[in-house]
Legacy VTK file of the C-alpha trace (Angstrom):
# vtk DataFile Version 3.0
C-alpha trace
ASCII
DATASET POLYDATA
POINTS 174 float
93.582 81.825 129.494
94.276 85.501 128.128
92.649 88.306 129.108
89.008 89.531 128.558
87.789 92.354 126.808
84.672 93.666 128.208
81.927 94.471 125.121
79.615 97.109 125.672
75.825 96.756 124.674
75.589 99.027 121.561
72.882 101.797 121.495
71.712 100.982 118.588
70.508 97.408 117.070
73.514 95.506 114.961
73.462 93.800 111.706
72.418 90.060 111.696
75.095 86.888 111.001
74.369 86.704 107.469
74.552 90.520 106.665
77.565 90.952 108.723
79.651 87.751 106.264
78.228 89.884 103.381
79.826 92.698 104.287
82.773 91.108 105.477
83.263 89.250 102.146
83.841 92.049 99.888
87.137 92.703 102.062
89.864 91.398 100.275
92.385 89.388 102.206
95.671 87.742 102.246
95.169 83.982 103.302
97.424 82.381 105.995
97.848 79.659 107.637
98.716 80.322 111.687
100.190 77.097 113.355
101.366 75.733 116.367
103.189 72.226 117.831
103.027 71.012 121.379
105.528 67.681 121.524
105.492 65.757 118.113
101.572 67.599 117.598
101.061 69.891 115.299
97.976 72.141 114.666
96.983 74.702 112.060
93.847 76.827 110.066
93.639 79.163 107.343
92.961 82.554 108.867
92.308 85.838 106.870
92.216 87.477 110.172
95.457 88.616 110.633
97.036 92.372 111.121
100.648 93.981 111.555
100.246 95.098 114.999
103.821 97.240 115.830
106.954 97.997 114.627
108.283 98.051 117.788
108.428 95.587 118.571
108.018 93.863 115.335
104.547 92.270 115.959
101.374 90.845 114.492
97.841 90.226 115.601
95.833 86.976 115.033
92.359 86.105 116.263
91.661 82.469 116.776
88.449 80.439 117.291
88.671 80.282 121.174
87.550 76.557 121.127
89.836 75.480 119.042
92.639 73.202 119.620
95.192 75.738 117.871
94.151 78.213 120.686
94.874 75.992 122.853
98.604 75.206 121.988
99.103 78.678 121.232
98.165 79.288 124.586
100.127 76.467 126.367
103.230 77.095 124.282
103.401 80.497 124.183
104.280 80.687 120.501
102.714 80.323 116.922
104.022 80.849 113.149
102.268 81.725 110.128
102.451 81.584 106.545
100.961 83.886 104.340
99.942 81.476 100.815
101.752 82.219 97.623
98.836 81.974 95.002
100.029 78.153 94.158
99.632 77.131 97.115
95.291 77.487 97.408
95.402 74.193 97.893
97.378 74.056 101.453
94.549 76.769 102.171
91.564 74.298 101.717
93.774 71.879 104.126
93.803 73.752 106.575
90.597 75.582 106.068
88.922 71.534 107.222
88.729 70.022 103.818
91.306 67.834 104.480
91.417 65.443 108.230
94.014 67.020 110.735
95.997 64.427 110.741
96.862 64.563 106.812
97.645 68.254 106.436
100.597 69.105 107.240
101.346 66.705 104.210
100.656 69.120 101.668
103.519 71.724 101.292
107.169 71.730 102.361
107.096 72.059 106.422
110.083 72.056 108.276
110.533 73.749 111.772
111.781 76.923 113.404
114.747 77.356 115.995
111.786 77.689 118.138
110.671 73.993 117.069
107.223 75.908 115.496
106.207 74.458 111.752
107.757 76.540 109.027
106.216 76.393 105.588
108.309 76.522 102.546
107.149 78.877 99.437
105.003 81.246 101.029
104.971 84.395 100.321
106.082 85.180 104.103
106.796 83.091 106.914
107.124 83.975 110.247
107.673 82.589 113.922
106.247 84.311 116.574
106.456 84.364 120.307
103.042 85.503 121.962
102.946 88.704 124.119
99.916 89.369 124.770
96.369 87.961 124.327
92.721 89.022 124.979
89.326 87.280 124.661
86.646 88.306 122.954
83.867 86.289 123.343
84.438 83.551 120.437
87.625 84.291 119.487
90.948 84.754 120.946
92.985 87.709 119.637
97.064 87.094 120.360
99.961 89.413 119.738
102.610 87.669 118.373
106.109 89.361 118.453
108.724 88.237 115.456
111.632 86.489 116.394
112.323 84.729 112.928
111.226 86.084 109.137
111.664 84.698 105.748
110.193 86.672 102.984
110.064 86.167 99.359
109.735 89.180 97.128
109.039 87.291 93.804
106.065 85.237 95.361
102.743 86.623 94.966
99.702 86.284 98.048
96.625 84.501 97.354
94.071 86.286 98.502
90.252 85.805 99.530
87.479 87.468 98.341
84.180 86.918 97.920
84.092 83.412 99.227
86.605 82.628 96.370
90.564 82.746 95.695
91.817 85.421 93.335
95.679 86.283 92.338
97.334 89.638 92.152
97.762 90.807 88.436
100.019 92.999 86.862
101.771 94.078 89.850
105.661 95.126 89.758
LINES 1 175
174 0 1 2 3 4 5 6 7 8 9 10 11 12 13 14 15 16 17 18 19 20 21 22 23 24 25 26 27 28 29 30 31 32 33 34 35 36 37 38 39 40 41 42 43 44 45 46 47 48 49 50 51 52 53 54 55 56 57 58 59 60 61 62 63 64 65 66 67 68 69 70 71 72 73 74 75 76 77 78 79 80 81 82 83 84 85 86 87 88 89 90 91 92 93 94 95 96 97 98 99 100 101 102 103 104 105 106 107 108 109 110 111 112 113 114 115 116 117 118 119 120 121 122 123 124 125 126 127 128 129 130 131 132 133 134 135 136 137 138 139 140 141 142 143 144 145 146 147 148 149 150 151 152 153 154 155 156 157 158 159 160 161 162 163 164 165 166 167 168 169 170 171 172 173
């Protein structure tokens, strides 16, 4: 398993659960999906946790229940892609957000697969394939650096983003 990141005690008293999804729900976010295959099984979720990490090299960060069976192949595999949802596509984000049963949702959407074997999702916004390089624990959640070895990116596809605990669409952007 990765690494662990010791947390410090804070000094001063923190913000309860339902305070701290409050606050965190006003931030607007892209919505992905981060997946991963071990033999003929594959395994995804919607994340909105997701950041550019580096440049160099060309690298993103993704944090990842840590009990999760997507952890676990991205762990054991070494490797994980992601799609970031074009605004049609809110419905491949309820999928894989557990409204639909594992087994059926990789049959929403246009999946193929990546050199690297890793599901590749036709019509996002941005798809990429990523090969892990590093990874740290942080209690719940696993964060893992993924660097880029393949990219597809559509300029005339818009994100779907979450906000709010709802979907919204870009407007009037050129």
């Amino acid at each position: 398993m990765p690494d662990s990141m010791a947390l410090r005690p804070t000094r001063n008293p923190v913000v309860n659960t339902s305070e701290f999804r409050a606050a965190m729900s006003s931030v607007a976010s892209s919505v992905s999906v981060v997946t991963a295959r071990r033999g003929d099984e594959m395994v995804g979720r919607t994340v909105t946790a997701v950041l550019s990490l580096s440049a160099n090299p060309p690298s993103v960060l993704v944090s990842i229940d840590i009990v999760s069976r997507l952890a676990d192949f991205i762990a054991k595999t070494g490797g994980f892609s992601m799609a970031v949802l074009a605004e049609d596509q809110s419905e491949i984000a309820d999928a894989f957000a557990g409204k639909v049963p594992h087994d059926a949702r990789f049959d929403l959407g246009k999946w193929s697969r990546w050199p690297s074997g890793q599901p590749l999702l036709t019509g996002a916004v941005t798809a990429i394939d990523c090969e892990v390089i590093g990874s740290i624990e942080t209690g719940t959640h696993v964060l893992f650096a993924g660097a880029i070895i393949e990219a597809d990116s559509y300029e005339e596809r818009r994100p779907l983003l979450w906000q709010r605990h709802a979907y919204h669409a870009l407007s009037n952007i050129d």
